[in-house]
Structures are given as C-alpha cells and as structure tokens.
Predicted model as a PDB file, atoms N, CA, C, CB and O in Angstrom, pLDDT in the B-factor column:
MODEL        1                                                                  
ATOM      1  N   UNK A   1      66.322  87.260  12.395  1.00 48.00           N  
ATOM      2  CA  UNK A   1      65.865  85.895  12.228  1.00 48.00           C  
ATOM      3  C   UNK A   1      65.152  85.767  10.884  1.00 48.00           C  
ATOM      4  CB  UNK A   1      64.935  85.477  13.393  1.00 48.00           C  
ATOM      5  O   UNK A   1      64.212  86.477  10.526  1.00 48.00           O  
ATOM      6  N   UNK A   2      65.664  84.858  10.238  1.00 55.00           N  
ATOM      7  CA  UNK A   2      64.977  84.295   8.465  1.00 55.00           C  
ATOM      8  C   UNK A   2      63.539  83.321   8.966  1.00 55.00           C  
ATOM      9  CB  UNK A   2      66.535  82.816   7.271  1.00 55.00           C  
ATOM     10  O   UNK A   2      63.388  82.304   9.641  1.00 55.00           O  
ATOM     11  N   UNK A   3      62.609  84.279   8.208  1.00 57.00           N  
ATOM     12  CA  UNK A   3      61.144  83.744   8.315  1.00 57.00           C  
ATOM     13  C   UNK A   3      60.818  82.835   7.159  1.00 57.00           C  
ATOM     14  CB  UNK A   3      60.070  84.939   8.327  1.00 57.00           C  
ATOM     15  O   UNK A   3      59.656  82.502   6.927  1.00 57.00           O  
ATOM     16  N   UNK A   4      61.749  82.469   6.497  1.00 65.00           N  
ATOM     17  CA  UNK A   4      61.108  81.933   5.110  1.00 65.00           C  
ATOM     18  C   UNK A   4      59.740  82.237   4.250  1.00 65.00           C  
ATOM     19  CB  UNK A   4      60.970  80.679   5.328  1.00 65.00           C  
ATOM     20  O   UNK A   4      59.061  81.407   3.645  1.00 65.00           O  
ATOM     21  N   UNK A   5      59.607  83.092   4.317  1.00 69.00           N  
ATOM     22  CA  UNK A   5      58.027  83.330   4.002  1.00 69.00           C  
ATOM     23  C   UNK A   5      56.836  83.281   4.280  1.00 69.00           C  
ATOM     24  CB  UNK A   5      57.745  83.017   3.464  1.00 69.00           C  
ATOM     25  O   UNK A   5      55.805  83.532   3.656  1.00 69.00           O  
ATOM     26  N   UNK A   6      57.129  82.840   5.550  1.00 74.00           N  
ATOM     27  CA  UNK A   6      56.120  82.565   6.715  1.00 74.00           C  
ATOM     28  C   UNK A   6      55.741  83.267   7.267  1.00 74.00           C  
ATOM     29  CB  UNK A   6      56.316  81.962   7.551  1.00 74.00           C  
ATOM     30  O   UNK A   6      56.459  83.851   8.078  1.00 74.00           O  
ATOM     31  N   UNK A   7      54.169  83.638   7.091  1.00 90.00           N  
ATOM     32  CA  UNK A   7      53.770  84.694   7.745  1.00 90.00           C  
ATOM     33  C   UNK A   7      52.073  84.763   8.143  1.00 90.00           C  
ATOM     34  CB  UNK A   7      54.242  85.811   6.872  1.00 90.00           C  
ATOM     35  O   UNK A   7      51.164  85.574   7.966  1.00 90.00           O  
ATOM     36  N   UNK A   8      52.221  83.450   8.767  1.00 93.00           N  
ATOM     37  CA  UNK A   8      50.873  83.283   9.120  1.00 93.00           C  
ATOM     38  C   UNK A   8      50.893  82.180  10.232  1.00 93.00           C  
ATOM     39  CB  UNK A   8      49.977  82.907   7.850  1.00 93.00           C  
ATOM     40  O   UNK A   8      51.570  81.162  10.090  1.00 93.00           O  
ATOM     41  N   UNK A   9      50.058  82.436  11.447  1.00 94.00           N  
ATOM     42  CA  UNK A   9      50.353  80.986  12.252  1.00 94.00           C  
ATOM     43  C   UNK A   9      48.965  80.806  12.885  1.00 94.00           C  
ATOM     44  CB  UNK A   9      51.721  81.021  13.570  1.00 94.00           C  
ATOM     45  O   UNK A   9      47.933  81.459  12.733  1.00 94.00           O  
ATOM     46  N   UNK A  10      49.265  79.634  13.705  1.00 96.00           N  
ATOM     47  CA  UNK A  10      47.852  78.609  14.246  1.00 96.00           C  
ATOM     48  C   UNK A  10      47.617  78.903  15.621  1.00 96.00           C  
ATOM     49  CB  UNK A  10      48.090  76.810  14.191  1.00 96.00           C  
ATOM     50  O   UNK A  10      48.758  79.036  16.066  1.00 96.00           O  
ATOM     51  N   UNK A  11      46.811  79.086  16.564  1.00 96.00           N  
ATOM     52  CA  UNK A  11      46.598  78.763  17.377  1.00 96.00           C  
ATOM     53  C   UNK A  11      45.553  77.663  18.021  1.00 96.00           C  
ATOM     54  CB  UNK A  11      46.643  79.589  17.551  1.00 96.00           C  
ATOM     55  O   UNK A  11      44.576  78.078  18.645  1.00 96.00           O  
ATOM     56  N   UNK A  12      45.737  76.538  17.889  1.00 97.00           N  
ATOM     57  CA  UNK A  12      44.510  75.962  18.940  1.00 97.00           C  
ATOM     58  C   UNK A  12      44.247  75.395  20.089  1.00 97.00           C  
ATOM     59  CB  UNK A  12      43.993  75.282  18.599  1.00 97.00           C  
ATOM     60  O   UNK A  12      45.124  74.927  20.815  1.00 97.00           O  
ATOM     61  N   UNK A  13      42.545  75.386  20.453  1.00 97.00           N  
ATOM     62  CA  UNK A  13      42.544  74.813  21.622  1.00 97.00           C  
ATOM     63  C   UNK A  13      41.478  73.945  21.464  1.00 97.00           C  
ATOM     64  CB  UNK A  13      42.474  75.684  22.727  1.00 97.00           C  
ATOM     65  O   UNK A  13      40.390  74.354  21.059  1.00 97.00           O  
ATOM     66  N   UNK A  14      41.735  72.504  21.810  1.00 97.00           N  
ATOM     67  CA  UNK A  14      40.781  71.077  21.873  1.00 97.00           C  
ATOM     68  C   UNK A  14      39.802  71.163  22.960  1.00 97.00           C  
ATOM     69  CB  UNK A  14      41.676  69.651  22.184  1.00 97.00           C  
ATOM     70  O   UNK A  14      40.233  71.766  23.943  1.00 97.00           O  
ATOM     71  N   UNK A  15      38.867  70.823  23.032  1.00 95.00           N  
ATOM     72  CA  UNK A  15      37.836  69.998  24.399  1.00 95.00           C  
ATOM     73  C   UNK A  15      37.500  68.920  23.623  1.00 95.00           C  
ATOM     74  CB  UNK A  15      36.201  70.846  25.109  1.00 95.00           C  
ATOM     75  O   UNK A  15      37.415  68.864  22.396  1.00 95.00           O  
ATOM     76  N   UNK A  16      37.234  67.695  24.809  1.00 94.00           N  
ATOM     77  CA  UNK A  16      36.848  66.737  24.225  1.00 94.00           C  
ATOM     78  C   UNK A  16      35.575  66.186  25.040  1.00 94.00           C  
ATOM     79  CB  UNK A  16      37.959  65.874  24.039  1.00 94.00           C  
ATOM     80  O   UNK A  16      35.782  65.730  26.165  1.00 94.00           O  
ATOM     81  N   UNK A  17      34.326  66.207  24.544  1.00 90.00           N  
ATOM     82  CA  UNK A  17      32.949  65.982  25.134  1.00 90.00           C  
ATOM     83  C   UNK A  17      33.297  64.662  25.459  1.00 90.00           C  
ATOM     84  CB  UNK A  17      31.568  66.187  24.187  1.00 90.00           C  
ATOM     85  O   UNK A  17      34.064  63.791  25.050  1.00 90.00           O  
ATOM     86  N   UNK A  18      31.975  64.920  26.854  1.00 83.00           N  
ATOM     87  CA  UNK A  18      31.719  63.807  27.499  1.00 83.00           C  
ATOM     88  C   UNK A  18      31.000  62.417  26.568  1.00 83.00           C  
ATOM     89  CB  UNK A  18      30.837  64.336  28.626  1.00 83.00           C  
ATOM     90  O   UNK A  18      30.322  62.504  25.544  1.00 83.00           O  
ATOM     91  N   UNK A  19      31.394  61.203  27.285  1.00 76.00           N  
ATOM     92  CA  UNK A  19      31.287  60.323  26.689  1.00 76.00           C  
ATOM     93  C   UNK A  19      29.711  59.974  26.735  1.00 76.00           C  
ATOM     94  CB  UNK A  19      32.223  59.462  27.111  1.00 76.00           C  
ATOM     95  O   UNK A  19      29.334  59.250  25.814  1.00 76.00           O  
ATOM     96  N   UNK A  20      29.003  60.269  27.413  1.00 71.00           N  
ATOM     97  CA  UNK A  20      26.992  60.449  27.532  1.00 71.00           C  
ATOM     98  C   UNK A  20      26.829  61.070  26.684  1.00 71.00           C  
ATOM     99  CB  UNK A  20      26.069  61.220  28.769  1.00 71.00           C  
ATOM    100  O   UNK A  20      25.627  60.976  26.437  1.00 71.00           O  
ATOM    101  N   UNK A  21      27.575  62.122  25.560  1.00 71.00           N  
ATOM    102  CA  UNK A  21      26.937  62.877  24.479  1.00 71.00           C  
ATOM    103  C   UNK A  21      25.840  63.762  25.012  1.00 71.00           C  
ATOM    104  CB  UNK A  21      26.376  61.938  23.423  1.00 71.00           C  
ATOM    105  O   UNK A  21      24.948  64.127  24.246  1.00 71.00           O  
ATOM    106  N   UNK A  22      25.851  64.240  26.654  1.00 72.00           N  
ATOM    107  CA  UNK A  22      24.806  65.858  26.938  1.00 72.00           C  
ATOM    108  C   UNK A  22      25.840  66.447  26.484  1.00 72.00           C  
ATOM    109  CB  UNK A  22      24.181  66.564  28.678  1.00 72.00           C  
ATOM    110  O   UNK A  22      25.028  66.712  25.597  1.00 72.00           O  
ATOM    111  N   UNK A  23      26.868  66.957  26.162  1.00 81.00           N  
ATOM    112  CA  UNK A  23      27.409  68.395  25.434  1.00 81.00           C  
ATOM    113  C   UNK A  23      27.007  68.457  24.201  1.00 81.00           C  
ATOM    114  CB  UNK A  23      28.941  68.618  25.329  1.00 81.00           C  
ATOM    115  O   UNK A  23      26.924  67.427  23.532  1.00 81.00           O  
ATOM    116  N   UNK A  24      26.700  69.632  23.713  1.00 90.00           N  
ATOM    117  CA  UNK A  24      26.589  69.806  22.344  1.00 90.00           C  
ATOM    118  C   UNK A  24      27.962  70.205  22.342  1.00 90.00           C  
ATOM    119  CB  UNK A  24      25.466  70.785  21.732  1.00 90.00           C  
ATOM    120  O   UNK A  24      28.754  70.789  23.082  1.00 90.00           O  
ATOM    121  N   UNK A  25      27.928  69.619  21.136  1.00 93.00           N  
ATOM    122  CA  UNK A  25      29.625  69.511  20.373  1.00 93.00           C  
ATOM    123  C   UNK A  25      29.753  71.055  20.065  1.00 93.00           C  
ATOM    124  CB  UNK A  25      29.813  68.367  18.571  1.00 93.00           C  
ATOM    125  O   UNK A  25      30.560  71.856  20.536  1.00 93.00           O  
ATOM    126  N   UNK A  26      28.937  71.219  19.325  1.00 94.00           N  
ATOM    127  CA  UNK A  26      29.128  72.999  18.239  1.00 94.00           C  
ATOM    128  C   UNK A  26      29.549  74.065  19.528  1.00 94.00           C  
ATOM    129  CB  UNK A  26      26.997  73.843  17.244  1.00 94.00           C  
ATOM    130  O   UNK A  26      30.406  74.942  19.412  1.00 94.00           O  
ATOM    131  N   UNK A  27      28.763  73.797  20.772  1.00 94.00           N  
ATOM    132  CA  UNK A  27      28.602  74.953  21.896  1.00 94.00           C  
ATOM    133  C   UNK A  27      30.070  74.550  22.541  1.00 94.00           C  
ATOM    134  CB  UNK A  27      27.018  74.806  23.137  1.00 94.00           C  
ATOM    135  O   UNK A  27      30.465  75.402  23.337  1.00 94.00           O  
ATOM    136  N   UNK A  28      30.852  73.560  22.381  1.00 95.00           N  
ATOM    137  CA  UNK A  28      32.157  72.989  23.266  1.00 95.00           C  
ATOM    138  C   UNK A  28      33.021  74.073  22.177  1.00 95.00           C  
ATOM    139  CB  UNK A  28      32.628  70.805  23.246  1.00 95.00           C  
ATOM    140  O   UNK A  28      33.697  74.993  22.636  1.00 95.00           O  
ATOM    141  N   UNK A  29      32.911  73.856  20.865  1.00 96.00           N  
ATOM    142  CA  UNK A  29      33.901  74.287  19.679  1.00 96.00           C  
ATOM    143  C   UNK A  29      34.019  76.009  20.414  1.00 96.00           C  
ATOM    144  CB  UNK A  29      33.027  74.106  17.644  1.00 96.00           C  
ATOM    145  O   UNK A  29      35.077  76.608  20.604  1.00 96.00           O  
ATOM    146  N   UNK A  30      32.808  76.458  20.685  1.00 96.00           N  
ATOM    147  CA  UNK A  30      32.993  77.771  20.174  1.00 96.00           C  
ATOM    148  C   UNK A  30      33.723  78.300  21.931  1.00 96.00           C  
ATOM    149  CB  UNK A  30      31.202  78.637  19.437  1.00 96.00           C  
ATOM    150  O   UNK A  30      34.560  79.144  22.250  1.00 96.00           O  
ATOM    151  N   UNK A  31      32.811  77.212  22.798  1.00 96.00           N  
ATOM    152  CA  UNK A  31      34.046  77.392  24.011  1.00 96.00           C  
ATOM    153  C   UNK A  31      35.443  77.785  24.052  1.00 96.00           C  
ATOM    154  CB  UNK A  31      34.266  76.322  24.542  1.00 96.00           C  
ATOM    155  O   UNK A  31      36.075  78.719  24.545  1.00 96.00           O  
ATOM    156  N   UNK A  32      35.730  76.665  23.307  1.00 96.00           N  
ATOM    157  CA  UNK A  32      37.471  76.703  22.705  1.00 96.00           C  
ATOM    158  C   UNK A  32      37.782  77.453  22.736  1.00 96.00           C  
ATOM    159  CB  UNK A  32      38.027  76.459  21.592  1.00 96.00           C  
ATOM    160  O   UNK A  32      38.615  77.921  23.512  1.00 96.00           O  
ATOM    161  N   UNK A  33      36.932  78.174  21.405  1.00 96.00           N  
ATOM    162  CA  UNK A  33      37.534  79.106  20.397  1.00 96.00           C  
ATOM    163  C   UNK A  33      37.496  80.573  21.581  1.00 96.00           C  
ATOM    164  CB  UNK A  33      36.390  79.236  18.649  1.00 96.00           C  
ATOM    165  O   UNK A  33      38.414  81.394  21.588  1.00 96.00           O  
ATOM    166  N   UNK A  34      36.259  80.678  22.529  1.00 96.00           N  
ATOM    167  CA  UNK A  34      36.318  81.811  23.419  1.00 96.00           C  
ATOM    168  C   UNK A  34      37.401  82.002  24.413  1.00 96.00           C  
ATOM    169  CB  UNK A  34      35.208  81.823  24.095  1.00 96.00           C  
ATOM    170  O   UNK A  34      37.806  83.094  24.815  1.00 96.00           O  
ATOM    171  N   UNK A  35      37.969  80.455  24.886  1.00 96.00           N  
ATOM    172  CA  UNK A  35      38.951  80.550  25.489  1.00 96.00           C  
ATOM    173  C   UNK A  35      40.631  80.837  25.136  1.00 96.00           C  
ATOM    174  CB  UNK A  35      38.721  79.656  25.951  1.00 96.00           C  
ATOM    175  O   UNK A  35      41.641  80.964  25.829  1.00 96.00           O  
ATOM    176  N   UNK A  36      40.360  80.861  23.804  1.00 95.00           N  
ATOM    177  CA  UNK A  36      41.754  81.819  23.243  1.00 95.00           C  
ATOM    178  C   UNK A  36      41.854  82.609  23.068  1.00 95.00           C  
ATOM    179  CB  UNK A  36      42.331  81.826  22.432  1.00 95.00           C  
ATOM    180  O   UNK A  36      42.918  83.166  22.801  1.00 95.00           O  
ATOM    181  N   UNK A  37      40.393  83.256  23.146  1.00 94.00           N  
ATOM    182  CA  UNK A  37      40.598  84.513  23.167  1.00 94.00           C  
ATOM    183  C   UNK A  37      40.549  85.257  24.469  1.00 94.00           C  
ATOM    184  CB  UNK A  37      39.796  84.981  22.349  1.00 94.00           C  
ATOM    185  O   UNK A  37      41.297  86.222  24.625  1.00 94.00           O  
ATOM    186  N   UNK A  38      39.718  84.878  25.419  1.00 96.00           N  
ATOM    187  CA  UNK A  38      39.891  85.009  26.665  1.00 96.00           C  
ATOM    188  C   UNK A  38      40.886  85.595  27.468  1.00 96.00           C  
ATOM    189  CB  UNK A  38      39.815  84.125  26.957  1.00 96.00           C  
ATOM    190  O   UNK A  38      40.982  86.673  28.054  1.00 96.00           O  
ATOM    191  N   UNK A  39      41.908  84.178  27.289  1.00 95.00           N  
ATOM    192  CA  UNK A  39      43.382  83.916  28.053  1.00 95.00           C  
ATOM    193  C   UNK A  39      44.255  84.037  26.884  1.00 95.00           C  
ATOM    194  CB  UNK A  39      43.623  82.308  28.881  1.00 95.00           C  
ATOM    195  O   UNK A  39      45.104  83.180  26.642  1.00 95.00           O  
ATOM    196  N   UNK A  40      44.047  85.248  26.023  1.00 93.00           N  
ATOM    197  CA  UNK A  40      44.886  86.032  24.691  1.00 93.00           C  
ATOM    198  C   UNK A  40      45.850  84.843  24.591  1.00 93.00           C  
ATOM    199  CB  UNK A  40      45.810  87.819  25.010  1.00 93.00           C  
ATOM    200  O   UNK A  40      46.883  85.062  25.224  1.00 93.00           O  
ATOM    201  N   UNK A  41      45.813  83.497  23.905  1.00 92.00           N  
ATOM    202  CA  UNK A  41      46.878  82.644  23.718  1.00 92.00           C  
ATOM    203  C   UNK A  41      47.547  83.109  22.699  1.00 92.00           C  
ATOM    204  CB  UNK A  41      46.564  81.348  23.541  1.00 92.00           C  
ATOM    205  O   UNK A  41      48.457  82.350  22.369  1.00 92.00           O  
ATOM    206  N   UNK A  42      47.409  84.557  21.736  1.00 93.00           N  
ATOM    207  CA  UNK A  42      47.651  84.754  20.896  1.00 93.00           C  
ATOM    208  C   UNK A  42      48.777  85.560  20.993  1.00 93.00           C  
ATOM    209  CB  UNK A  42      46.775  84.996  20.382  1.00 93.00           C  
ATOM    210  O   UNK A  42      49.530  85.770  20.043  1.00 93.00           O  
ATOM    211  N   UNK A  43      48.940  86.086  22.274  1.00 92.00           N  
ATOM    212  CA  UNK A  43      49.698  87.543  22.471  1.00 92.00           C  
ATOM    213  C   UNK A  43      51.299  87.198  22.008  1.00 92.00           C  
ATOM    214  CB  UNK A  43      49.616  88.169  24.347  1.00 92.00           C  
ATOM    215  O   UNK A  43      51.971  88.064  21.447  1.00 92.00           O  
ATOM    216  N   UNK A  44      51.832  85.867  22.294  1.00 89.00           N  
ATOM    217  CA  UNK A  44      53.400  85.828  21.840  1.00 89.00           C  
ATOM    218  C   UNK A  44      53.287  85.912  20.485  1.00 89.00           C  
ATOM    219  CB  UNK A  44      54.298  84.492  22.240  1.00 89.00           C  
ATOM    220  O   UNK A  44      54.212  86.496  19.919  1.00 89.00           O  
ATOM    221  N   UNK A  45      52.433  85.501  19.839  1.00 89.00           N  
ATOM    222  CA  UNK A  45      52.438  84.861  18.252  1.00 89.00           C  
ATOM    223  C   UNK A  45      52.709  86.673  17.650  1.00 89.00           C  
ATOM    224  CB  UNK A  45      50.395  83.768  17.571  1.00 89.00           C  
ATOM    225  O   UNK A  45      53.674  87.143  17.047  1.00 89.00           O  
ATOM    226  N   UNK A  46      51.464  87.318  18.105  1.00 90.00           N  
ATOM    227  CA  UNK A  46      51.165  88.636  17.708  1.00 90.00           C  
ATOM    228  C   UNK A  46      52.964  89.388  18.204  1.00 90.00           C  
ATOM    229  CB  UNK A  46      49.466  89.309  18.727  1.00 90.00           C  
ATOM    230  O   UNK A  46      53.231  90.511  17.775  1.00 90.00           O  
ATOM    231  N   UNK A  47      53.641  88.901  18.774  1.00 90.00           N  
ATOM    232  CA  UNK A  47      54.715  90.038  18.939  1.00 90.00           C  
ATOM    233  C   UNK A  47      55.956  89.615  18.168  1.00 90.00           C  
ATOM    234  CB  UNK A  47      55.125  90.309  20.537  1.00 90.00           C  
ATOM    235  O   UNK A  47      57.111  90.041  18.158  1.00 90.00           O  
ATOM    236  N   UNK A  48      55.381  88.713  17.576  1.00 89.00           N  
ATOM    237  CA  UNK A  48      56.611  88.296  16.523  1.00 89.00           C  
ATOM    238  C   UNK A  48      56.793  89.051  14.904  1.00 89.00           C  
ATOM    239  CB  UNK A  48      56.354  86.601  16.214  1.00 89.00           C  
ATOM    240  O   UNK A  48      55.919  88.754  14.090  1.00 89.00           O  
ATOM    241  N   UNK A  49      57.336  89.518  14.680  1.00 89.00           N  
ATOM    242  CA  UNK A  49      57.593  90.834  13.915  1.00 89.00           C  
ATOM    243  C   UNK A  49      56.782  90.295  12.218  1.00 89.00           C  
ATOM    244  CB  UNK A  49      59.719  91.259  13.858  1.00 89.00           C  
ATOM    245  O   UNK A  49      55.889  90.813  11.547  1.00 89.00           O  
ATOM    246  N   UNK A  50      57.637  89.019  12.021  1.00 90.00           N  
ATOM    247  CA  UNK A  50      57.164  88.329  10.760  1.00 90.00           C  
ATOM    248  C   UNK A  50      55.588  87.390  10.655  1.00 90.00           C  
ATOM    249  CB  UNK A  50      58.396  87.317  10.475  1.00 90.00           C  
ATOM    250  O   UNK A  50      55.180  86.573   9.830  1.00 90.00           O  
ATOM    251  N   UNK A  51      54.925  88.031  12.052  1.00 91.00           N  
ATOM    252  CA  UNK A  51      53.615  87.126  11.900  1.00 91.00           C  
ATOM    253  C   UNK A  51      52.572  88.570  11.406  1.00 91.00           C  
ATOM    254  CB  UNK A  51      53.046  86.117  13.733  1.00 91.00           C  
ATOM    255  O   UNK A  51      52.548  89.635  12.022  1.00 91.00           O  
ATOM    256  N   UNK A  52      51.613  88.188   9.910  1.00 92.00           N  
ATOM    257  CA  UNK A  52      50.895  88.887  10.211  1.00 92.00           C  
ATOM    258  C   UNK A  52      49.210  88.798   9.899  1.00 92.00           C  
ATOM    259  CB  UNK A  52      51.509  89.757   9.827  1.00 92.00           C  
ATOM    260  O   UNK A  52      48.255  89.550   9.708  1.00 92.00           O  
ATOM    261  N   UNK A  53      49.481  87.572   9.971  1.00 93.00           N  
ATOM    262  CA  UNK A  53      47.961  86.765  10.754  1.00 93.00           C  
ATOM    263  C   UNK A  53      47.617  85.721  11.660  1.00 93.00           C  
ATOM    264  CB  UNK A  53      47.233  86.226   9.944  1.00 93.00           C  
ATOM    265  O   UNK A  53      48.458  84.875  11.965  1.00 93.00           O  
ATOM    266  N   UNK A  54      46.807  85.705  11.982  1.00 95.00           N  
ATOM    267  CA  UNK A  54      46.953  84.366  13.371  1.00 95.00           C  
ATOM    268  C   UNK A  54      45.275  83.557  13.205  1.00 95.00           C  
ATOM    269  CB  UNK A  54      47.160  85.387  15.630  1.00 95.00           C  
ATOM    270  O   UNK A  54      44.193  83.976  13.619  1.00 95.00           O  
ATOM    271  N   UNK A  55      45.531  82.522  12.588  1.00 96.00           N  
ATOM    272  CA  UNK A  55      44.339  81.582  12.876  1.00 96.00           C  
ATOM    273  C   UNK A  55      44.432  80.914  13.855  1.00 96.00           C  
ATOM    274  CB  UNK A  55      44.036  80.715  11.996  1.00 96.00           C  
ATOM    275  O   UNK A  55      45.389  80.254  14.259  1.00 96.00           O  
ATOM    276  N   UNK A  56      42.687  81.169  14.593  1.00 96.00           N  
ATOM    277  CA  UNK A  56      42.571  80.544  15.953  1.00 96.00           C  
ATOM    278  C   UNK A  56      41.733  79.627  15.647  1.00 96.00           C  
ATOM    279  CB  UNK A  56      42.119  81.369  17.134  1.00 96.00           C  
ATOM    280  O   UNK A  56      40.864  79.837  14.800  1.00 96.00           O  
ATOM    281  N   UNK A  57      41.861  78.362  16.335  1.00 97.00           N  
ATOM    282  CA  UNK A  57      40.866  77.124  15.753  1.00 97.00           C  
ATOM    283  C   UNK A  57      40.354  76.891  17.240  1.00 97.00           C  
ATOM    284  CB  UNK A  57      41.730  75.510  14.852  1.00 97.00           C  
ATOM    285  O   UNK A  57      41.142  77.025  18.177  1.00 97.00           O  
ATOM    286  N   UNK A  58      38.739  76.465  17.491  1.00 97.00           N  
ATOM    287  CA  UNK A  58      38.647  75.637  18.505  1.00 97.00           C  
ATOM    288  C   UNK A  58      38.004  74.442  18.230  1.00 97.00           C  
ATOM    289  CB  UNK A  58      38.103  76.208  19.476  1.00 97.00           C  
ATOM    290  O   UNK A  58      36.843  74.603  17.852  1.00 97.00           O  
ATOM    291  N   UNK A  59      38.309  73.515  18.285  1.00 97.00           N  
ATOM    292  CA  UNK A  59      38.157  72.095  18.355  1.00 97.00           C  
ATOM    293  C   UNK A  59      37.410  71.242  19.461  1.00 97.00           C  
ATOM    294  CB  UNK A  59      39.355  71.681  18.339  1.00 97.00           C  
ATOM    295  O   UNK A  59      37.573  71.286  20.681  1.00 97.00           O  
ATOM    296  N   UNK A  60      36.584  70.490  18.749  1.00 96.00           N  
ATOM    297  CA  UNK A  60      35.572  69.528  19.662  1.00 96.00           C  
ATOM    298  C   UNK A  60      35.466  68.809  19.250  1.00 96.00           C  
ATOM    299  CB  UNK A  60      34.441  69.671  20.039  1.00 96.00           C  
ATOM    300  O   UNK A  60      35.299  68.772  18.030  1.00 96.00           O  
ATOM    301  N   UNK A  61      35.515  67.061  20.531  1.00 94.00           N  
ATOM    302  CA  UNK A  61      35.476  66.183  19.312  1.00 94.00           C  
ATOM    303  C   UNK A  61      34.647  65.274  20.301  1.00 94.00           C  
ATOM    304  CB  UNK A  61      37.053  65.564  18.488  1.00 94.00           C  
ATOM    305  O   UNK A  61      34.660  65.710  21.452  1.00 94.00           O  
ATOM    306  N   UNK A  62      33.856  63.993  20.099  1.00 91.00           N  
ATOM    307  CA  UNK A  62      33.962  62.462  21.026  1.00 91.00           C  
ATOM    308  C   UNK A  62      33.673  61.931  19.673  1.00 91.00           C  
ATOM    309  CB  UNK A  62      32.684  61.952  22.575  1.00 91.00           C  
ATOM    310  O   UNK A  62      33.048  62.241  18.659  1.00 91.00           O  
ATOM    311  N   UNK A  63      34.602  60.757  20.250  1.00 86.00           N  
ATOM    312  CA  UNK A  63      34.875  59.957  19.281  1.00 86.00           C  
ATOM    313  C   UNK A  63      34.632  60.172  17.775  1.00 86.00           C  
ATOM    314  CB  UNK A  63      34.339  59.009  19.623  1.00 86.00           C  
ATOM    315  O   UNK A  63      35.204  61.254  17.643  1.00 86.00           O  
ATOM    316  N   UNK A  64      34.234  59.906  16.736  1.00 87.00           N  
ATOM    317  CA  UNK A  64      34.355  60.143  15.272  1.00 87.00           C  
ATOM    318  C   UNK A  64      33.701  61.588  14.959  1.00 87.00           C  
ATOM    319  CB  UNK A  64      33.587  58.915  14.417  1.00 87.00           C  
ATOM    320  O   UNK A  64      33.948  62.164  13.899  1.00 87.00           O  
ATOM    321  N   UNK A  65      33.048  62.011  15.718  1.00 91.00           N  
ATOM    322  CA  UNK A  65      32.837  63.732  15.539  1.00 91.00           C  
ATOM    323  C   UNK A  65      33.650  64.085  16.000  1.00 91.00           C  
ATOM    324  CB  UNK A  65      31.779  64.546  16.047  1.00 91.00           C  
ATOM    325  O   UNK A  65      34.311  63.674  16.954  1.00 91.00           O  
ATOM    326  N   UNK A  66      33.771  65.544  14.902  1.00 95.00           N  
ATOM    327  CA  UNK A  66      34.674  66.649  15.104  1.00 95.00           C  
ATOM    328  C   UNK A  66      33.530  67.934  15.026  1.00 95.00           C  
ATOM    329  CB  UNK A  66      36.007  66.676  13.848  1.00 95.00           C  
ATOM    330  O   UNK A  66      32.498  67.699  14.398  1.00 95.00           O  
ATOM    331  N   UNK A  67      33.714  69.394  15.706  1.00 96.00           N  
ATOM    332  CA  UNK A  67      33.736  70.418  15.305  1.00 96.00           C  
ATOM    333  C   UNK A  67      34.422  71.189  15.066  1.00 96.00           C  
ATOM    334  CB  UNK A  67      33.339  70.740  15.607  1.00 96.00           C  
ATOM    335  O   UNK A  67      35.178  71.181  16.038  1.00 96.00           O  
ATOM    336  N   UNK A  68      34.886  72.237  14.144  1.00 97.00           N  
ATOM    337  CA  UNK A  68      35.691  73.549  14.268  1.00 97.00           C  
ATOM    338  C   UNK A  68      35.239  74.295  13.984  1.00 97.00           C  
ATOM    339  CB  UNK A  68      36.664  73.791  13.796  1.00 97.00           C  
ATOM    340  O   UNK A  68      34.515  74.319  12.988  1.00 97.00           O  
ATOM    341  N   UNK A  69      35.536  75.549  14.977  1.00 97.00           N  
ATOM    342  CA  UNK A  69      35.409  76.683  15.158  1.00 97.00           C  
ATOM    343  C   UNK A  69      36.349  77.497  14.826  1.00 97.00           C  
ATOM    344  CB  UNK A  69      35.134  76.812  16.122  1.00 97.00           C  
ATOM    345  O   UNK A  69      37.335  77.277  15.529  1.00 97.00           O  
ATOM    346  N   UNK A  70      36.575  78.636  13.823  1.00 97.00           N  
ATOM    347  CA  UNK A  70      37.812  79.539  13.386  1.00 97.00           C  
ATOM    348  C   UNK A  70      37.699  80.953  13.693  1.00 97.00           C  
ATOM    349  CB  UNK A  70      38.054  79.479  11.893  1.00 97.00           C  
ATOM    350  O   UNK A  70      36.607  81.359  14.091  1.00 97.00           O  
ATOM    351  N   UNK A  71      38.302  81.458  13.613  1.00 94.00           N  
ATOM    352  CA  UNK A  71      38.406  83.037  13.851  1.00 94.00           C  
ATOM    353  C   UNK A  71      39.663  83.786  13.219  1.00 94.00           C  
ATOM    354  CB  UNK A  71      38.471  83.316  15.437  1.00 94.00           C  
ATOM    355  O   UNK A  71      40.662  83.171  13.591  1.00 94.00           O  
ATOM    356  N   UNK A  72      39.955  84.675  12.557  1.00 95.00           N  
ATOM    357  CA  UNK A  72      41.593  85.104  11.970  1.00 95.00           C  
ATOM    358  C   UNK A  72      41.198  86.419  12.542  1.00 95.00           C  
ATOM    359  CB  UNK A  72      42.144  85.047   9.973  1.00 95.00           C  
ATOM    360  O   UNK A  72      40.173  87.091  12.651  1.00 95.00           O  
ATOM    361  N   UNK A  73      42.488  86.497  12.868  1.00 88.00           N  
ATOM    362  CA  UNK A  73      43.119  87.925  13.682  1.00 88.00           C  
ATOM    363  C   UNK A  73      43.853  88.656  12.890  1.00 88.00           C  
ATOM    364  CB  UNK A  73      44.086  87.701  14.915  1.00 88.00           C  
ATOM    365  O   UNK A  73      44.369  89.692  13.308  1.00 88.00           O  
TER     366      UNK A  73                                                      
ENDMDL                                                                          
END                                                                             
C-alpha cells in the first residue's frame, strides 16, 4: 500500500462540558486525553507499518471555549 509520505496521524477524543459551567474545562481536556490512552485508541494506528507517530488530542469545549490537551507517541 502507497503512503504518500504520510507518516504521522491524529487521534482524538471530544467532551463537551456541562452547560452550568461546574466542569473545569482544562480537567475535562486532560480526561480526554486519559481516555485514549486508557482504551489504547491508538493500537490500530500503531500497527500500520507507514505510521511513525501518533498525535493524541483531547478536546473540551462549551460553547466558545475550547481546551486542548496533546500527547505524541
């Protein structure tokens, strides 16, 4: 299989805080980000011959806030 030069991929995972604003946003992001690693969402990416990095993002948002959280494997 032709990789085109591609050799890097994404993984992410969103939460989206409650609309009362008790979540801290930053503590939801890094949730995310624990839950990919957790439940290894990474493991197909990693067995693909031409991948040989994997950015994991976790994402938090309500309404016009965002957080991200990153990690590279």
């Amino acid at each position: 299989m032709q990789n085109n030069g591609i050799d890097h991929a994404i993984v992410m995972e969103f939460k989206h805080a409650k609309e009362d604003n008790s979540q801290n946003i930053s503590e939801l992001a890094n949730k995310a980000l624990d839950q990919v690693r957790q439940k290894n969402y990474i493991a197909e990416l990693k067995a693909q011959p031409h991948v040989t990095r994997i950015l994991a993002l976790g994402l938090a948002f309500n309404h016009k806030q965002v957080v991200i959280k990153h990690h590279w494997q």
